[in-house]
PDBQT receptor file of N, H, CA, C and O in Angstrom, charges set to zero:
ATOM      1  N   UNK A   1       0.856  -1.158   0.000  1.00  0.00    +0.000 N 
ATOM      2  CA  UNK A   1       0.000   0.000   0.000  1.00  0.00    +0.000 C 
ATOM      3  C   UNK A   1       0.902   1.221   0.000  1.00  0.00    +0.000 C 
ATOM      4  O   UNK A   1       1.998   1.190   0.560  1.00  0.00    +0.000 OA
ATOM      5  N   UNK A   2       0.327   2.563  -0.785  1.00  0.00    +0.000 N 
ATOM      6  H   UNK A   2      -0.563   2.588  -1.239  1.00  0.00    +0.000 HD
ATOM      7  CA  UNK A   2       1.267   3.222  -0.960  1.00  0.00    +0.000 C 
ATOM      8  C   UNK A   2       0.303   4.877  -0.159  1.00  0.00    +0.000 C 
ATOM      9  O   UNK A   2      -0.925   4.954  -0.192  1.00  0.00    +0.000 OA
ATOM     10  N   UNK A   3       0.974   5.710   0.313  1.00  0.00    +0.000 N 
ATOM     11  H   UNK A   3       1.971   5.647   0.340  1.00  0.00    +0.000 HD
ATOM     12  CA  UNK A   3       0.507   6.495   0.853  1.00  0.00    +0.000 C 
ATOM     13  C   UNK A   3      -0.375   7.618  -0.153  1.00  0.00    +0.000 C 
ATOM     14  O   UNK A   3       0.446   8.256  -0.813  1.00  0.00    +0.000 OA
ATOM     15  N   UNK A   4      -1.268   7.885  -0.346  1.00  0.00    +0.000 N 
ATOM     16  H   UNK A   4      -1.935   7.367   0.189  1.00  0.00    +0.000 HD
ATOM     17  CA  UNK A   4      -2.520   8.642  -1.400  1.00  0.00    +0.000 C 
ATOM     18  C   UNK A   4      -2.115   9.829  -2.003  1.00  0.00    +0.000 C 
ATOM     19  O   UNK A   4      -2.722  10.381  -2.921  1.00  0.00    +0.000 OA
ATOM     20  N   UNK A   5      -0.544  10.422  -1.212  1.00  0.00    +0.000 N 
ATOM     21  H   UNK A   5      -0.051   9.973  -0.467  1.00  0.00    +0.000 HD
ATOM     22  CA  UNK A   5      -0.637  11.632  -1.678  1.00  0.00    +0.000 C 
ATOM     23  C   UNK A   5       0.843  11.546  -3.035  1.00  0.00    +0.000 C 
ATOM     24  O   UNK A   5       1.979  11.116  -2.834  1.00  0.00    +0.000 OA
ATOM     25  N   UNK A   6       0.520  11.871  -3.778  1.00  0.00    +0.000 N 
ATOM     26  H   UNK A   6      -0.403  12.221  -3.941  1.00  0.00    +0.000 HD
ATOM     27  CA  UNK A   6       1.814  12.069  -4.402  1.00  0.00    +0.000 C 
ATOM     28  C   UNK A   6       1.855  13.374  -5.421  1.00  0.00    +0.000 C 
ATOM     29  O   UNK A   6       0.945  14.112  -5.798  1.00  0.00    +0.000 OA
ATOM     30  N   UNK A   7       3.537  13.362  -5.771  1.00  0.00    +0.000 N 
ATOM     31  H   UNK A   7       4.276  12.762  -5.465  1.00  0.00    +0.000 HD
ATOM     32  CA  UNK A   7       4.197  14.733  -6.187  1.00  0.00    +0.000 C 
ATOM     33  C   UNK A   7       2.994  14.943  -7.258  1.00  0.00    +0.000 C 
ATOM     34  O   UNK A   7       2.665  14.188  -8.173  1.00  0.00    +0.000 OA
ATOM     35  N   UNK A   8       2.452  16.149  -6.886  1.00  0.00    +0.000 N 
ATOM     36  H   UNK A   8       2.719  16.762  -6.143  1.00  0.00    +0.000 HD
ATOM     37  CA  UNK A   8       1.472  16.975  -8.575  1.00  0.00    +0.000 C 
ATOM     38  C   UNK A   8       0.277  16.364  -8.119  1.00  0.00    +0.000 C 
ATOM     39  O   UNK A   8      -0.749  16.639  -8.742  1.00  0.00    +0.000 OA
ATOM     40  N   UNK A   9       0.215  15.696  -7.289  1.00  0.00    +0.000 N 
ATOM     41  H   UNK A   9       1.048  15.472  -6.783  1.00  0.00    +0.000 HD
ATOM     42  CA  UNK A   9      -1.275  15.263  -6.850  1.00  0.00    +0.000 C 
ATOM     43  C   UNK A   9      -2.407  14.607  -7.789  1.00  0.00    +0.000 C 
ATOM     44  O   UNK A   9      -3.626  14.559  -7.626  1.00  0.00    +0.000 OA
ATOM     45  N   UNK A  10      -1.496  14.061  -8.948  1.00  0.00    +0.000 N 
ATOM     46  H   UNK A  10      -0.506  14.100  -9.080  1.00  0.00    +0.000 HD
ATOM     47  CA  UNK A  10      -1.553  13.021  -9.659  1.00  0.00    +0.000 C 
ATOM     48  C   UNK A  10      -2.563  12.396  -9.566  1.00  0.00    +0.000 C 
ATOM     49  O   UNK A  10      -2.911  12.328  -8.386  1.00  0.00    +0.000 OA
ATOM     50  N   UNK A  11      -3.474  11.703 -10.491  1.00  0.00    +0.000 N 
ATOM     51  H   UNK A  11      -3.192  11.758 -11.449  1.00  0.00    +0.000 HD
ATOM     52  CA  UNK A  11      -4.252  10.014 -10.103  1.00  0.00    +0.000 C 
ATOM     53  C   UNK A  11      -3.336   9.058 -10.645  1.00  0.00    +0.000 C 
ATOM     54  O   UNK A  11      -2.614   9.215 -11.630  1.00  0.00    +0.000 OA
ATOM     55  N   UNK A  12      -3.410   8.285 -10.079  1.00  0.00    +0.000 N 
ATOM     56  H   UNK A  12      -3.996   8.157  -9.279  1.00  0.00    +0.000 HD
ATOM     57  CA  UNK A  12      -2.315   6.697 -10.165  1.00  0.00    +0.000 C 
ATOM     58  C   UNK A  12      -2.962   5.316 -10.892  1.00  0.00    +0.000 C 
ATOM     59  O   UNK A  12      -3.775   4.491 -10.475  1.00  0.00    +0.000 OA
ATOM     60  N   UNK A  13      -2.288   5.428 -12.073  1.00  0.00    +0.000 N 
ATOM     61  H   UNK A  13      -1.627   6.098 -12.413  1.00  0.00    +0.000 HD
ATOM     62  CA  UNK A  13      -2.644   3.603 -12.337  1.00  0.00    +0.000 C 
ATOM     63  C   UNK A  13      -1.824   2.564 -12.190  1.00  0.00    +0.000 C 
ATOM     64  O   UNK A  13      -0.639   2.528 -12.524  1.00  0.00    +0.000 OA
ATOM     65  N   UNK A  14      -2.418   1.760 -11.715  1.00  0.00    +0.000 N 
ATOM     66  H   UNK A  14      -3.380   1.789 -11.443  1.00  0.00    +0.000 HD
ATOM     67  CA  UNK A  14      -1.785   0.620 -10.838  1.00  0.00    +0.000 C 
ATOM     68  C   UNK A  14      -1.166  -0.189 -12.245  1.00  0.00    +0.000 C 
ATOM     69  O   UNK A  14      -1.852  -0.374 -13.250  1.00  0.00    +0.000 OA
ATOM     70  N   UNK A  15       0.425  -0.675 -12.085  1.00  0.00    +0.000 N 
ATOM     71  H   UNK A  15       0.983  -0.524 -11.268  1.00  0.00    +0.000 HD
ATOM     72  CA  UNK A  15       0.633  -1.579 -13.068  1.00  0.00    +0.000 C 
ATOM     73  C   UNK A  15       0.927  -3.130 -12.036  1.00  0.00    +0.000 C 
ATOM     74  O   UNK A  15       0.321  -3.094 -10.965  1.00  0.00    +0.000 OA
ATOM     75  N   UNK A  16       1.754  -4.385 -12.276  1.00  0.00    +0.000 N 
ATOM     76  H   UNK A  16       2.246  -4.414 -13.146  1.00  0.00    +0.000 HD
ATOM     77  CA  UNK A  16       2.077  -5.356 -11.456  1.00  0.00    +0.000 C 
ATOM     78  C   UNK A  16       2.910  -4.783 -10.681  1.00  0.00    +0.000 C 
ATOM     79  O   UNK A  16       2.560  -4.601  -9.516  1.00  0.00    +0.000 OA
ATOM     80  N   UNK A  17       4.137  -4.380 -11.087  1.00  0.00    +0.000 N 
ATOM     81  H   UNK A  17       4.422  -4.528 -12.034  1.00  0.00    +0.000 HD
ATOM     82  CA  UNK A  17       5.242  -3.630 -10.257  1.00  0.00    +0.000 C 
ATOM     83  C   UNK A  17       5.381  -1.765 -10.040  1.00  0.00    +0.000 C 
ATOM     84  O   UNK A  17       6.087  -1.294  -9.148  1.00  0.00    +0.000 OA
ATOM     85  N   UNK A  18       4.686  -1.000 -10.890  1.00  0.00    +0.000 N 
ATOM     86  H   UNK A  18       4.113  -1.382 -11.615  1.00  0.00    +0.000 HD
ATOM     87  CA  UNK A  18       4.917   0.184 -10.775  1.00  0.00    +0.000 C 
ATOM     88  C   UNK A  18       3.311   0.506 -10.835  1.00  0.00    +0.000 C 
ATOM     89  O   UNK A  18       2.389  -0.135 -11.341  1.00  0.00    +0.000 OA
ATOM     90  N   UNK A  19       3.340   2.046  -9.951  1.00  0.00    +0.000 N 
ATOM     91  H   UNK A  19       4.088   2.566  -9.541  1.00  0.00    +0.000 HD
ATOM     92  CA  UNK A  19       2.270   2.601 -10.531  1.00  0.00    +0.000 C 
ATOM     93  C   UNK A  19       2.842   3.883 -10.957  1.00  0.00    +0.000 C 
ATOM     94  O   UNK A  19       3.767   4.519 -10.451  1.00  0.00    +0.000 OA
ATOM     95  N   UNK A  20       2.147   4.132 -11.940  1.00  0.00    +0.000 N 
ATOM     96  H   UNK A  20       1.396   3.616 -12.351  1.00  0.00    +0.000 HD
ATOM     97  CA  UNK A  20       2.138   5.642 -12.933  1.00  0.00    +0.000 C 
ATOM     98  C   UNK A  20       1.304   6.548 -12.486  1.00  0.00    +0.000 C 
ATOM     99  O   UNK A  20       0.224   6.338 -11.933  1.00  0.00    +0.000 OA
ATOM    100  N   UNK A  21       2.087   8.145 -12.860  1.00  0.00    +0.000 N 
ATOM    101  H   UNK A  21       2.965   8.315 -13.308  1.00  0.00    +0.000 HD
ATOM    102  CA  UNK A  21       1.286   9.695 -13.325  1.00  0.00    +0.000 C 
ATOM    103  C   UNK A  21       0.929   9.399 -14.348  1.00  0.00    +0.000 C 
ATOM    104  O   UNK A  21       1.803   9.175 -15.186  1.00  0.00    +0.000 OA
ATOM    105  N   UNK A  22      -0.848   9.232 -14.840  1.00  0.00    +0.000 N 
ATOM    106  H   UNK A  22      -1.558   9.414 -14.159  1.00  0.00    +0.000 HD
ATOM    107  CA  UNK A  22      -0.708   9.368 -16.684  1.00  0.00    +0.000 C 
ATOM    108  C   UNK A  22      -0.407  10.851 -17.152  1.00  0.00    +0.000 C 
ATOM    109  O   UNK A  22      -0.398  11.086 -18.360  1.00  0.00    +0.000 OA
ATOM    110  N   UNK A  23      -0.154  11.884 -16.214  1.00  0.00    +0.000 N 
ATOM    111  H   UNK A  23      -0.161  11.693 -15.232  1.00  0.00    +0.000 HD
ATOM    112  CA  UNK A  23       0.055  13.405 -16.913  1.00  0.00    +0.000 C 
ATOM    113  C   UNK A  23       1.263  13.677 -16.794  1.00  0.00    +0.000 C 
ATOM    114  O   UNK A  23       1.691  14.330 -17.746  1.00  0.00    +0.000 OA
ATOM    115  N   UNK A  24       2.220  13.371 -15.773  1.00  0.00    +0.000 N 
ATOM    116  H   UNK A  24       1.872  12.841 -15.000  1.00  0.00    +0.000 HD
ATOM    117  CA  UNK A  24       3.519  13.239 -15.722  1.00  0.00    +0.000 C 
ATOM    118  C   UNK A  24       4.394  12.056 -16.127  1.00  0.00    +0.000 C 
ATOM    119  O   UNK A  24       5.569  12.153 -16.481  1.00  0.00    +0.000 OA
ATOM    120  N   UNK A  25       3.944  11.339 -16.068  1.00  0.00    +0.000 N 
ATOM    121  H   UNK A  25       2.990  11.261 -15.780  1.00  0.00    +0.000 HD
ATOM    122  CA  UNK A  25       4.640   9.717 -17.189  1.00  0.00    +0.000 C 
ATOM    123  C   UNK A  25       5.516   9.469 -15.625  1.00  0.00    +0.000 C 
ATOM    124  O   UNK A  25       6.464   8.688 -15.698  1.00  0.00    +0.000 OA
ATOM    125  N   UNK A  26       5.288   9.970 -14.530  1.00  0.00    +0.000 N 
ATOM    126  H   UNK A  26       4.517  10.604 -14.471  1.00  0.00    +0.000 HD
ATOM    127  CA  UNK A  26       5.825   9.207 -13.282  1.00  0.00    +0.000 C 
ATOM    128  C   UNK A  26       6.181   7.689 -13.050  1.00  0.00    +0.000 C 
ATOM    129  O   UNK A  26       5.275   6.983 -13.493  1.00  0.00    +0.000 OA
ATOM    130  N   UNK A  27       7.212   6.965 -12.498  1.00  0.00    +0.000 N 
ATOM    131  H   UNK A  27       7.948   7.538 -12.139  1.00  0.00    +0.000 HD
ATOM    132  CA  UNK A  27       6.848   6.163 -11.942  1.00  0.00    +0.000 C 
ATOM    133  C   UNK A  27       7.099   5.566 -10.946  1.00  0.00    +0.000 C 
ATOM    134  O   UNK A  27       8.301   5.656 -10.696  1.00  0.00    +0.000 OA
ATOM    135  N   UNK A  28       6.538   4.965 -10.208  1.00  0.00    +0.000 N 
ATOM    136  H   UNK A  28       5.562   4.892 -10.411  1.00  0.00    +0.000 HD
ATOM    137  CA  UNK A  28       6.608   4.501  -8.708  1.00  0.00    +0.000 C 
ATOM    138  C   UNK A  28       6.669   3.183  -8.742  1.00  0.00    +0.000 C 
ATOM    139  O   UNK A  28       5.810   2.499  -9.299  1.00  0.00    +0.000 OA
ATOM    140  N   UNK A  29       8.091   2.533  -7.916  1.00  0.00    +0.000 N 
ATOM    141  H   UNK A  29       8.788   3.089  -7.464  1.00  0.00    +0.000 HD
ATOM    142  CA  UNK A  29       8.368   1.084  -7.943  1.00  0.00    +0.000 C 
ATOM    143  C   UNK A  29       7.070   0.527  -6.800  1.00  0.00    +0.000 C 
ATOM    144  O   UNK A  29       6.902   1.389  -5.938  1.00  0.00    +0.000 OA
ATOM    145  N   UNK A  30       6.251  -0.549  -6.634  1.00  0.00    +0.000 N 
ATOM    146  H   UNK A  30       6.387  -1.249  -7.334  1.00  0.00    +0.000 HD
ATOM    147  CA  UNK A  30       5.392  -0.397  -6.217  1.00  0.00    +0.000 C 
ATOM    148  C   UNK A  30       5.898  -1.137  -4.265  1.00  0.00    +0.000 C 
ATOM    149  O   UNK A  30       5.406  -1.018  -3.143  1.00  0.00    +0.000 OA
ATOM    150  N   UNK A  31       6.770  -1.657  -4.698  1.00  0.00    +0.000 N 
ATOM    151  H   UNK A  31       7.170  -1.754  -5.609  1.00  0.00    +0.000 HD
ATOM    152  CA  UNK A  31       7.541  -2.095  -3.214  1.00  0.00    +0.000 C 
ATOM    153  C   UNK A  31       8.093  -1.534  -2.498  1.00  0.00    +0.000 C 
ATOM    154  O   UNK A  31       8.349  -1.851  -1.337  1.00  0.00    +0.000 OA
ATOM    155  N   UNK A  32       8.469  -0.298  -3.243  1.00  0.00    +0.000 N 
ATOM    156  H   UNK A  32       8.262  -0.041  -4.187  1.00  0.00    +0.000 HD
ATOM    157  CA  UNK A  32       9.358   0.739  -2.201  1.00  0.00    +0.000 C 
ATOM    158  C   UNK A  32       8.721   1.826  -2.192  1.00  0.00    +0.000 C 
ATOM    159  O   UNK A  32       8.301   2.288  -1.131  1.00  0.00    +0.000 OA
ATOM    160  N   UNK A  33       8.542   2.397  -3.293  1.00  0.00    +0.000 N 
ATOM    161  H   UNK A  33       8.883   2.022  -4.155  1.00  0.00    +0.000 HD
ATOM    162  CA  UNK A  33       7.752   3.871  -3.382  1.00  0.00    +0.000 C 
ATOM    163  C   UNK A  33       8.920   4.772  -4.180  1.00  0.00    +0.000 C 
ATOM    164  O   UNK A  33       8.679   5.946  -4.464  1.00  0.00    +0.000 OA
ATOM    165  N   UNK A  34      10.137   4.179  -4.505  1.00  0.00    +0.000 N 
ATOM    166  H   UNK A  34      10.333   3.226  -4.273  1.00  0.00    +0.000 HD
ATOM    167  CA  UNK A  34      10.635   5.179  -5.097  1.00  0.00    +0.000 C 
ATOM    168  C   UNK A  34      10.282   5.600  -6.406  1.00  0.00    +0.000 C 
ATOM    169  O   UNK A  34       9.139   5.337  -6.781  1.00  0.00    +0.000 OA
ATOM    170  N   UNK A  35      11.103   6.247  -7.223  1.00  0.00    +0.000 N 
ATOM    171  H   UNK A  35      12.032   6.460  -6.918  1.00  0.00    +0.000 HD
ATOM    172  CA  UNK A  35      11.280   6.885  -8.680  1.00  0.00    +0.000 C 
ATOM    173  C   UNK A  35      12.617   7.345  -8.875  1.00  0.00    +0.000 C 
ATOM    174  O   UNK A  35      13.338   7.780  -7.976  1.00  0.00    +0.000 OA
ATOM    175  N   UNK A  36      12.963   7.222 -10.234  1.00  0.00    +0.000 N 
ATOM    176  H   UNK A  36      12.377   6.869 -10.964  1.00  0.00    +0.000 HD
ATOM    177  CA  UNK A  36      13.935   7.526 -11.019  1.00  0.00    +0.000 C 
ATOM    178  C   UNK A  36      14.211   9.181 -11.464  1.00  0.00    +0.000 C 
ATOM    179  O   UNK A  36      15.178   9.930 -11.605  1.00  0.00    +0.000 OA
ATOM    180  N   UNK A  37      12.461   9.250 -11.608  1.00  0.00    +0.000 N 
ATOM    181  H   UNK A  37      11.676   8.642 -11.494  1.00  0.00    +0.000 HD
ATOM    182  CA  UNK A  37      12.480  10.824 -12.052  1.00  0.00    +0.000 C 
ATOM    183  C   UNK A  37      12.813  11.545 -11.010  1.00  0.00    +0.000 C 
ATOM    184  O   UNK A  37      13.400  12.513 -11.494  1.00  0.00    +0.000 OA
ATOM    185  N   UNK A  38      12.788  11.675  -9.686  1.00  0.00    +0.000 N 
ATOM    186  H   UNK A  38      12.310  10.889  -9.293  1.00  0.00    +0.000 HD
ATOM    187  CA  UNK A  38      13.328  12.435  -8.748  1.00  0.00    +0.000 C 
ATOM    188  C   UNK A  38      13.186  11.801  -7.455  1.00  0.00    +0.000 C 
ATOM    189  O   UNK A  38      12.142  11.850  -6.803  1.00  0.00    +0.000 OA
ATOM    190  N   UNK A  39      14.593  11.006  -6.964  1.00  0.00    +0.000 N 
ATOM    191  H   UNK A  39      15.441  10.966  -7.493  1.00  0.00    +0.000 HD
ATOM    192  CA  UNK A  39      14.676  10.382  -6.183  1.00  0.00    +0.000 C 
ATOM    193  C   UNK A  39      13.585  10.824  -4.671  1.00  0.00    +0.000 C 
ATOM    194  O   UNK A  39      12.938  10.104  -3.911  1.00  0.00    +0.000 OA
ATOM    195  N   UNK A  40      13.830  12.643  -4.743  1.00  0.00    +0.000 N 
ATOM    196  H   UNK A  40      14.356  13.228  -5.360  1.00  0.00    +0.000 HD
ATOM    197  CA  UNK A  40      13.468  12.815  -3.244  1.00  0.00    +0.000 C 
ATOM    198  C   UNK A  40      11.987  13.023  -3.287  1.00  0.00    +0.000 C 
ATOM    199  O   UNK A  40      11.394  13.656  -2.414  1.00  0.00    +0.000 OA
ATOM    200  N   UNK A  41      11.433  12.505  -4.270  1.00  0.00    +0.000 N 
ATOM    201  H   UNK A  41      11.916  11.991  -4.980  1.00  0.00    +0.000 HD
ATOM    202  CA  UNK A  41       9.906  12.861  -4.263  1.00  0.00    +0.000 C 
ATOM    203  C   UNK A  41       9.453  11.113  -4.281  1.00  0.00    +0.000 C 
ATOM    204  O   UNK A  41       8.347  10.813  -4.732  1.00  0.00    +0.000 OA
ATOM    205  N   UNK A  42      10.153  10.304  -3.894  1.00  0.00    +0.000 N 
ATOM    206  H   UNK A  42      11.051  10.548  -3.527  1.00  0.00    +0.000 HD
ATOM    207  CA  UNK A  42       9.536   8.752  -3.863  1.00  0.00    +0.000 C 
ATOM    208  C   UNK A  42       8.440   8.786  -2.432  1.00  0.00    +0.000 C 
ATOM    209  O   UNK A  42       8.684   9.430  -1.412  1.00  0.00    +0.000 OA
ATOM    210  N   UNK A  43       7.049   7.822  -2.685  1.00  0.00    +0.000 N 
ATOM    211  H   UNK A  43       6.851   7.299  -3.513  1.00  0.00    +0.000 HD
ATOM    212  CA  UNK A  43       6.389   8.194  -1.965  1.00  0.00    +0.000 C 
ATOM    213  C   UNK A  43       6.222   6.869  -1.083  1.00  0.00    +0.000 C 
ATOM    214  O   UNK A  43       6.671   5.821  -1.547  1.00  0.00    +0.000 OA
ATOM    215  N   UNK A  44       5.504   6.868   0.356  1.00  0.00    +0.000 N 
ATOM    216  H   UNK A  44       5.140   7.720   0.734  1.00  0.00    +0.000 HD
ATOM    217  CA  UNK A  44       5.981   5.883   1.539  1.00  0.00    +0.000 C 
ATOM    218  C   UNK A  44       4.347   5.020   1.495  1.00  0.00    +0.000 C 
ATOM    219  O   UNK A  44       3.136   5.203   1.375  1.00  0.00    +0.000 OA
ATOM    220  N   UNK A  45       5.796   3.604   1.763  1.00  0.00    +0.000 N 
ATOM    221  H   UNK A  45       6.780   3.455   1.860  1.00  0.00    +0.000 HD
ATOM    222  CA  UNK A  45       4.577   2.233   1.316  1.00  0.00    +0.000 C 
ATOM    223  C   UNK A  45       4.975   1.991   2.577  1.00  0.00    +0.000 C 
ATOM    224  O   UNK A  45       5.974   2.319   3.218  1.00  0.00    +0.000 OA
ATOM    225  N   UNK A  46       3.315   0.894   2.993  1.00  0.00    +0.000 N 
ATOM    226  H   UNK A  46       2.504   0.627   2.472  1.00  0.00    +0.000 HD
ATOM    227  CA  UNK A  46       3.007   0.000   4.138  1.00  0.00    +0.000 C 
ATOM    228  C   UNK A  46       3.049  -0.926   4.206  1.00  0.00    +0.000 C 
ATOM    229  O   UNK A  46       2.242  -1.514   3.487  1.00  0.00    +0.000 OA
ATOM    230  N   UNK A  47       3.763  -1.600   4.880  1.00  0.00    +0.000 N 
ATOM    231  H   UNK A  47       4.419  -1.121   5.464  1.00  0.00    +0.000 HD
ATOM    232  CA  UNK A  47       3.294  -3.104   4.659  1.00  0.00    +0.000 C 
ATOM    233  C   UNK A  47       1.707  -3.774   5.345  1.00  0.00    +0.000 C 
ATOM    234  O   UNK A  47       1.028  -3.743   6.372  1.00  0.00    +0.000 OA
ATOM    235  N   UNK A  48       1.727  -4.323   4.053  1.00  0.00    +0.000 N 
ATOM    236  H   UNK A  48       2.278  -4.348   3.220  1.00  0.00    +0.000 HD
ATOM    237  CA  UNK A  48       0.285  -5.227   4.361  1.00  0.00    +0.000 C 
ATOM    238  C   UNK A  48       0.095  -6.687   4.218  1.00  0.00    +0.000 C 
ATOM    239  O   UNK A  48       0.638  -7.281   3.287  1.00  0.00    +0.000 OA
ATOM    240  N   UNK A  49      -0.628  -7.289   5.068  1.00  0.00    +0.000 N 
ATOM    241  H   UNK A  49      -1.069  -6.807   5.824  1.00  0.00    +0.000 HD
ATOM    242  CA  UNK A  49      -1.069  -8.657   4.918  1.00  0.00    +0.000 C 
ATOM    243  C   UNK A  49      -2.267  -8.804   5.081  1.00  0.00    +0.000 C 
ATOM    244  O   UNK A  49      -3.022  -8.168   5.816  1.00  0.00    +0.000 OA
ATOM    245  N   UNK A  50      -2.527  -9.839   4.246  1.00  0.00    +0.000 N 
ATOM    246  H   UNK A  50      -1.913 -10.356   3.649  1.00  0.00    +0.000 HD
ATOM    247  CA  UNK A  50      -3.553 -10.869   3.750  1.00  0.00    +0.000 C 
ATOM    248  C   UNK A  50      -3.894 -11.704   4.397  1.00  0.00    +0.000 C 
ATOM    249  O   UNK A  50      -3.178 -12.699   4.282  1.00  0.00    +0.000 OA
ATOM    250  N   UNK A  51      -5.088 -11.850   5.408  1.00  0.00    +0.000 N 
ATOM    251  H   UNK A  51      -5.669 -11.041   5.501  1.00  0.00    +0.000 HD
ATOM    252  CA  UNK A  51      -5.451 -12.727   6.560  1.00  0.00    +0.000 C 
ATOM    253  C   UNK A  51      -7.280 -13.350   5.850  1.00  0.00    +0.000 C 
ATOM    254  O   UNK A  51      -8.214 -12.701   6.322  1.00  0.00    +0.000 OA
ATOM    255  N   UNK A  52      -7.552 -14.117   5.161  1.00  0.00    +0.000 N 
ATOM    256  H   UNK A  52      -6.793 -14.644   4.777  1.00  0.00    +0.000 HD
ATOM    257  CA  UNK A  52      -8.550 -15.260   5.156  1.00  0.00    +0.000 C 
ATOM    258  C   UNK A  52      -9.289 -13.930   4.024  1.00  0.00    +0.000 C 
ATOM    259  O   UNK A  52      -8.802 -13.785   2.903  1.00  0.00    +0.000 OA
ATOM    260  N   UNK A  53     -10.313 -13.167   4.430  1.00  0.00    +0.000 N 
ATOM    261  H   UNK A  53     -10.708 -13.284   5.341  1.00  0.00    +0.000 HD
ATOM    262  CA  UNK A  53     -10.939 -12.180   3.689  1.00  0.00    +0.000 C 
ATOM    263  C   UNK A  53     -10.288 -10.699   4.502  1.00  0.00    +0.000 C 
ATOM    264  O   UNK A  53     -11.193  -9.866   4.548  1.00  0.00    +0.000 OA
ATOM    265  N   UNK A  54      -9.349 -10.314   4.961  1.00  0.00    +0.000 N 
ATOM    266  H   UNK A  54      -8.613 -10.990   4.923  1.00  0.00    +0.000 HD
ATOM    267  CA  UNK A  54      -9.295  -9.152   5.676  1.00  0.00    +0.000 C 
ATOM    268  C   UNK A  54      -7.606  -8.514   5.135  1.00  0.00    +0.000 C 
ATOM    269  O   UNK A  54      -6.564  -9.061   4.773  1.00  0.00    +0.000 OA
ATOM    270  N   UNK A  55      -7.933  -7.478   5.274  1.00  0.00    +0.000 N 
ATOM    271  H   UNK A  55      -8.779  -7.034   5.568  1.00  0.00    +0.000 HD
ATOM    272  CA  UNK A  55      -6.702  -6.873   4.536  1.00  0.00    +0.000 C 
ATOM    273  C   UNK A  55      -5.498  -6.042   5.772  1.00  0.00    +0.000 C 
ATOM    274  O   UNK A  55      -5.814  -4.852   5.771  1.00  0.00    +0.000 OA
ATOM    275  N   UNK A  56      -4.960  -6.142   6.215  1.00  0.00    +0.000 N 
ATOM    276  H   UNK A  56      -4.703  -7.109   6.215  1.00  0.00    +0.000 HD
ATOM    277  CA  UNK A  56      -4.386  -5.643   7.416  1.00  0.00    +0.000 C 
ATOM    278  C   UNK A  56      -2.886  -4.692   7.005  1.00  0.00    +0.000 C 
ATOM    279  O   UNK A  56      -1.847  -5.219   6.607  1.00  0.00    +0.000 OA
ATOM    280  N   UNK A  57      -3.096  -3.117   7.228  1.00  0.00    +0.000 N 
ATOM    281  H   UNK A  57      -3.940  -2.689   7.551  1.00  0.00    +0.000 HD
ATOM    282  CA  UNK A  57      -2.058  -2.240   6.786  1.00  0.00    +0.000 C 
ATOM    283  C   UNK A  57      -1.124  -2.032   8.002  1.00  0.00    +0.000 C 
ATOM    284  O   UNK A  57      -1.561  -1.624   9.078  1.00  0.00    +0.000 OA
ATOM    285  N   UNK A  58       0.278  -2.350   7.775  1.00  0.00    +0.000 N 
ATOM    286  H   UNK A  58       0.633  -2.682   6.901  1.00  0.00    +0.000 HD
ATOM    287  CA  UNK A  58       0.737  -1.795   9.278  1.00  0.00    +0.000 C 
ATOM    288  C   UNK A  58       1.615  -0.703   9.291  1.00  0.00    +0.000 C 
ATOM    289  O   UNK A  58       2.831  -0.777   9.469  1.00  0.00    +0.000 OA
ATOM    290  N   UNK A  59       0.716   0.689   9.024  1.00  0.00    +0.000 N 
ATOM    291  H   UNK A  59      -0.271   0.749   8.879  1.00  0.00    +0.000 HD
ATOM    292  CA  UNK A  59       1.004   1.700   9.667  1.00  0.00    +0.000 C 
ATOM    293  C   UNK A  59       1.715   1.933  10.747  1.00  0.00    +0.000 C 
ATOM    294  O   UNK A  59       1.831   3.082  11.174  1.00  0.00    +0.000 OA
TER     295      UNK A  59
């Protein structure tokens, strides 16, 4: 899970490993949160698990 806010305040499409800016051509590794295009704007992931039907973020 990746935190909602990002650089340009963007909407995000989810790929397997990255999600994208479609207006900035951004992209976000989806395990870490970084980017290439500007290291200090990578944005902060949670870890989460998968328990039977329940989704658990650990903030």
């Amino acid at each position: 899970m990746v935190d909602e806010s990002a650089p340009g305040d963007a909407v995000m499409v989810r790929d397997l490993e990255f999600i994208y800016c479609p207006w900035h051509q951004w992209g976000f590794e989806l395990a870490t949160g970084t980017t290439a295009v500007k290291p200090e704007w990578s944005i902060r992931t949670y870890p989460v698990r998968v328990i039977g039907r329940d989704v658990l973020v650990m903030a």
